[in-house]
C-alpha positions as a Markdown table, in Angstrom:
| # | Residue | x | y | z |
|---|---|---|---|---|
| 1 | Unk | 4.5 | 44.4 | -64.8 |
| 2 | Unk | 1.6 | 44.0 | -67.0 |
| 3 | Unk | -1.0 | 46.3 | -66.5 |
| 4 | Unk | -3.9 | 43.2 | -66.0 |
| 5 | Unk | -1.0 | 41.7 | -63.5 |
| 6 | Unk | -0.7 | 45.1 | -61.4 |
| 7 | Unk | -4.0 | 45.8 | -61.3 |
| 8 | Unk | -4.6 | 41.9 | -59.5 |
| 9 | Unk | -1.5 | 43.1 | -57.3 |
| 10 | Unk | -3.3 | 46.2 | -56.1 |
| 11 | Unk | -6.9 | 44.5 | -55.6 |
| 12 | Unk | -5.0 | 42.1 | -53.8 |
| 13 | Unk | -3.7 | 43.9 | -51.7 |
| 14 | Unk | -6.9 | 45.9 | -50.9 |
| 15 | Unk | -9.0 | 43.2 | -50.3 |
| 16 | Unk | -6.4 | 41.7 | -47.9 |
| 17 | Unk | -6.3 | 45.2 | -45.9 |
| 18 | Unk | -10.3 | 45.1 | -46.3 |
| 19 | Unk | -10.2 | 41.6 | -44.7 |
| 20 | Unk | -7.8 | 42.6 | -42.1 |
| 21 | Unk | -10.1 | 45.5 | -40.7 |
| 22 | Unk | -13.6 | 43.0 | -41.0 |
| 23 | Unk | -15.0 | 46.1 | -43.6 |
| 24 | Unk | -17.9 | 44.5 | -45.8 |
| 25 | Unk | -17.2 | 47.2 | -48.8 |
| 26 | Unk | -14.7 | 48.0 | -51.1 |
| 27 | Unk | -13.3 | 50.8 | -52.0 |
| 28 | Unk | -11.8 | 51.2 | -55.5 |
| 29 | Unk | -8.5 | 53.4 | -55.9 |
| 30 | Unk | -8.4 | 54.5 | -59.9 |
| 31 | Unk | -4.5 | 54.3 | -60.5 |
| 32 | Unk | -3.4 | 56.0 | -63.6 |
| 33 | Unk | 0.5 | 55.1 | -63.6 |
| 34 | Unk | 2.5 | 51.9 | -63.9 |
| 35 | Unk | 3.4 | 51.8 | -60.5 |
| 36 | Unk | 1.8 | 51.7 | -57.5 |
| 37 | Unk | 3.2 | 53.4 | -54.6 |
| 38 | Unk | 1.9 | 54.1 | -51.1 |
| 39 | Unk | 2.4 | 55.1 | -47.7 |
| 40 | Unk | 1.1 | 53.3 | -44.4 |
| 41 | Unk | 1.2 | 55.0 | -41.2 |
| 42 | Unk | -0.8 | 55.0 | -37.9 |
| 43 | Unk | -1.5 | 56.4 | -34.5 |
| 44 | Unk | -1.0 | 59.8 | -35.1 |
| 45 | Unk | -3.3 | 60.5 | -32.8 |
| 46 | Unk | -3.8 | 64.6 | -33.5 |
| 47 | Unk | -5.0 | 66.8 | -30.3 |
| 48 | Unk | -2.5 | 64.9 | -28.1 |
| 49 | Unk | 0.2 | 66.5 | -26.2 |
| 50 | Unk | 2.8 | 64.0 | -27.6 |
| 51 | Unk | 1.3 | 64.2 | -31.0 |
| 52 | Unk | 4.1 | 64.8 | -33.4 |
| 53 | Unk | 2.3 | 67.1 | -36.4 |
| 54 | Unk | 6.0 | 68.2 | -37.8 |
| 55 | Unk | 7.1 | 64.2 | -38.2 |
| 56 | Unk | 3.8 | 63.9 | -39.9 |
| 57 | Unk | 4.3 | 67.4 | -42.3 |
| 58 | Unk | 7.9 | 65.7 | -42.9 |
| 59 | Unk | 6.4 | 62.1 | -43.9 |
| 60 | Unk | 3.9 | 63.8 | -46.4 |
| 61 | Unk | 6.9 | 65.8 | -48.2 |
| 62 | Unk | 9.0 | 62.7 | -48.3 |
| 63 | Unk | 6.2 | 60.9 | -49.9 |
| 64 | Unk | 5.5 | 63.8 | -52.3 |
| 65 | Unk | 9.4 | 63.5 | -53.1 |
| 66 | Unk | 9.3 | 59.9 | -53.8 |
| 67 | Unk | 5.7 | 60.2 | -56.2 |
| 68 | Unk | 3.4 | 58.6 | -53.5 |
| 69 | Unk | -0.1 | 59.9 | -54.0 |
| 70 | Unk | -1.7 | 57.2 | -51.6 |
| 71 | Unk | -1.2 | 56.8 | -48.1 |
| 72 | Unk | -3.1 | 54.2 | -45.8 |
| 73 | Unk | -4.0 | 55.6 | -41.8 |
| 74 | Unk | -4.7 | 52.9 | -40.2 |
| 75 | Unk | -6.1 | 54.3 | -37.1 |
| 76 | Unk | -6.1 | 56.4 | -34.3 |
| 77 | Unk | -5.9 | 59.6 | -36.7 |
| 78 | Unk | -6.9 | 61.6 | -33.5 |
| 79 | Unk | -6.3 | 60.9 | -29.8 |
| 80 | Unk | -9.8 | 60.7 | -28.6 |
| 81 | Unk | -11.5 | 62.0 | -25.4 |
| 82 | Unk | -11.7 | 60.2 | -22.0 |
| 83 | Unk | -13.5 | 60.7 | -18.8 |
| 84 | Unk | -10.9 | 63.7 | -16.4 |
| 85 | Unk | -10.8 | 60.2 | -14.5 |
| 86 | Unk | -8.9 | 58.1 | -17.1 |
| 87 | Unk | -5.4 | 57.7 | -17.4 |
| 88 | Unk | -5.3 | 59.4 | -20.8 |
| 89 | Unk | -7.4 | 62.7 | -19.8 |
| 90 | Unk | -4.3 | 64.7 | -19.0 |
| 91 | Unk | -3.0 | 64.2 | -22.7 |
| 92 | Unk | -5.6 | 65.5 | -24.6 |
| 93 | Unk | -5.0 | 69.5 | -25.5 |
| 94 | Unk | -8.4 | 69.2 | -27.5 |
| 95 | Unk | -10.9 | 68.3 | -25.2 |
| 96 | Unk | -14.3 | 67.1 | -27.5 |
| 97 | Unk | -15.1 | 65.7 | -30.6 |
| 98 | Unk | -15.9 | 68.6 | -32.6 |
| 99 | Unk | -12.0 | 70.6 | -31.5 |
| 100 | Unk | -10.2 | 67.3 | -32.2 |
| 101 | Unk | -12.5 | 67.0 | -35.9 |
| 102 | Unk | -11.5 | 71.1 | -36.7 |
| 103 | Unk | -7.9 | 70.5 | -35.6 |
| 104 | Unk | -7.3 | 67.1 | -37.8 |
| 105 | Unk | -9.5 | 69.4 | -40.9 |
| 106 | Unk | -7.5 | 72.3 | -40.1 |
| 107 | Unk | -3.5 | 70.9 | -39.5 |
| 108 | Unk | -3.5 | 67.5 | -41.5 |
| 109 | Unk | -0.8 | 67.6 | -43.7 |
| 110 | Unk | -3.0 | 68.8 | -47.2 |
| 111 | Unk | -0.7 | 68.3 | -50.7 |
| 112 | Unk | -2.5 | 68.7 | -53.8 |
| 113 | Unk | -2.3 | 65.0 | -55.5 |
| 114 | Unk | -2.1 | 63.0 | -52.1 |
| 115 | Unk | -5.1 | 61.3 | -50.6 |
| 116 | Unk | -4.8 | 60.0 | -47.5 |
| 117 | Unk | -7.5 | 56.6 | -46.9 |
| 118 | Unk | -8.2 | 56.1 | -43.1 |
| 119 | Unk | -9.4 | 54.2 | -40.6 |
| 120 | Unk | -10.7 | 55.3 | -37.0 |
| 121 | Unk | -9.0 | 53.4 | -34.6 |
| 122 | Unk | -9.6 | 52.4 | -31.2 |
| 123 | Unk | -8.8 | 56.0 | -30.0 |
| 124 | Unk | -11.5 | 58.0 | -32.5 |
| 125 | Unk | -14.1 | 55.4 | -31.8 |
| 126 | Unk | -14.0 | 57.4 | -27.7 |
| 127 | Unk | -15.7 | 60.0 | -29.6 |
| 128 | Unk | -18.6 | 57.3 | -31.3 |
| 129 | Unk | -18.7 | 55.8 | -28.1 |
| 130 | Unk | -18.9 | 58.8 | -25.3 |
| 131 | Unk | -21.1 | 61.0 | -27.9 |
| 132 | Unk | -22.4 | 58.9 | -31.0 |
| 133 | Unk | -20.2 | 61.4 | -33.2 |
| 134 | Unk | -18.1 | 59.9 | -35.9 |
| 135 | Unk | -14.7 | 61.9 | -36.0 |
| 136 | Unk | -14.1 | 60.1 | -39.3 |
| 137 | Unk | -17.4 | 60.8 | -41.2 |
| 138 | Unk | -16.9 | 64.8 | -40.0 |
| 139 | Unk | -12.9 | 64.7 | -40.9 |
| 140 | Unk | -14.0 | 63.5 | -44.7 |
| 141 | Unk | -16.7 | 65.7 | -45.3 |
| 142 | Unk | -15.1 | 68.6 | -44.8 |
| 143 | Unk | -11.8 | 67.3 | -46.8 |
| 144 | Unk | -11.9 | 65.9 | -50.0 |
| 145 | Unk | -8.4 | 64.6 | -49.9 |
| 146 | Unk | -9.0 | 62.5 | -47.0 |
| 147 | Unk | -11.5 | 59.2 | -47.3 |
| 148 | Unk | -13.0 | 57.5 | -44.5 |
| 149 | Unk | -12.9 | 53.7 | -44.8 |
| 150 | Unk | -14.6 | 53.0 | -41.2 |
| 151 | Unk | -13.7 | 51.9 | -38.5 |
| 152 | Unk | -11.2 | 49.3 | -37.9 |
């Protein structure tokens, strides 16, 4: 594919995933090779008791394997925090914002040439909405690898 061609592909595509998620900015992904690969994956939902961390680790070396250095989260990177009343509050391991934020920083799969974009789902916006703390602003500025879009 021509270079001008694959560069319309991929702004394409991002401004369809921009337009999906009702985000008024754009964020520009500098791709140096012919080919654009990439990853998409969701509800992980870290600090849950059914969180699968070793699934995740697993996806990250595949993708590494295959030459992906992108990968789209498209929400719910953590599993948020509820009221001991909800229906949820038994499932959460990490019980506040900032544990949740230090365990995503700390055990997110990290492999040097992969960033990982994100979006805070439904989930991570408990944490906006219980404490006005945005998991996804404190995940990114304590890794470089992993850029917050907002929320979706």
């Amino acid at each position: 594919m021509a270079k001008k061609r694959k560069k319309e592909v991929i702004s394409y595509f991002l401004l369809f995933f921009y337009f999906i998620i009702k985000i008024n900015n754009f964020y520009t992904i500098n791709i140096p090779e012919d080919e654009f690969k990439f990853a998409l994956i969701s509800d992980t939902r870290l600090g849950s008791k059914a969180q699968q961390l070793s699934i995740l680790n697993d996806i990250y070396k595949k993708a590494e394997s295959m030459g992906i250095k992108h990968i789209l989260h498209c929400g719910n990177i953590s599993e948020g925090i509820y009221p001991i009343n909800n229906q949820y509050a038994d499932s959460v391991f990490k019980n506040d914002t900032n544990m949740q934020a230090m365990y995503i920083i700390e055990n997110y799969p990290y492999i040097e040439g992969i960033n990982t974009y994100f979006l805070c789902g439904s989930k991570d916006q408990t944490h906006l909405k219980k404490n006005k703390a945005d998991i996804g602003k404190i995940i990114t500025s304590n890794r470089d690898d992993m850029i917050y879009l907002g929320n979706d």
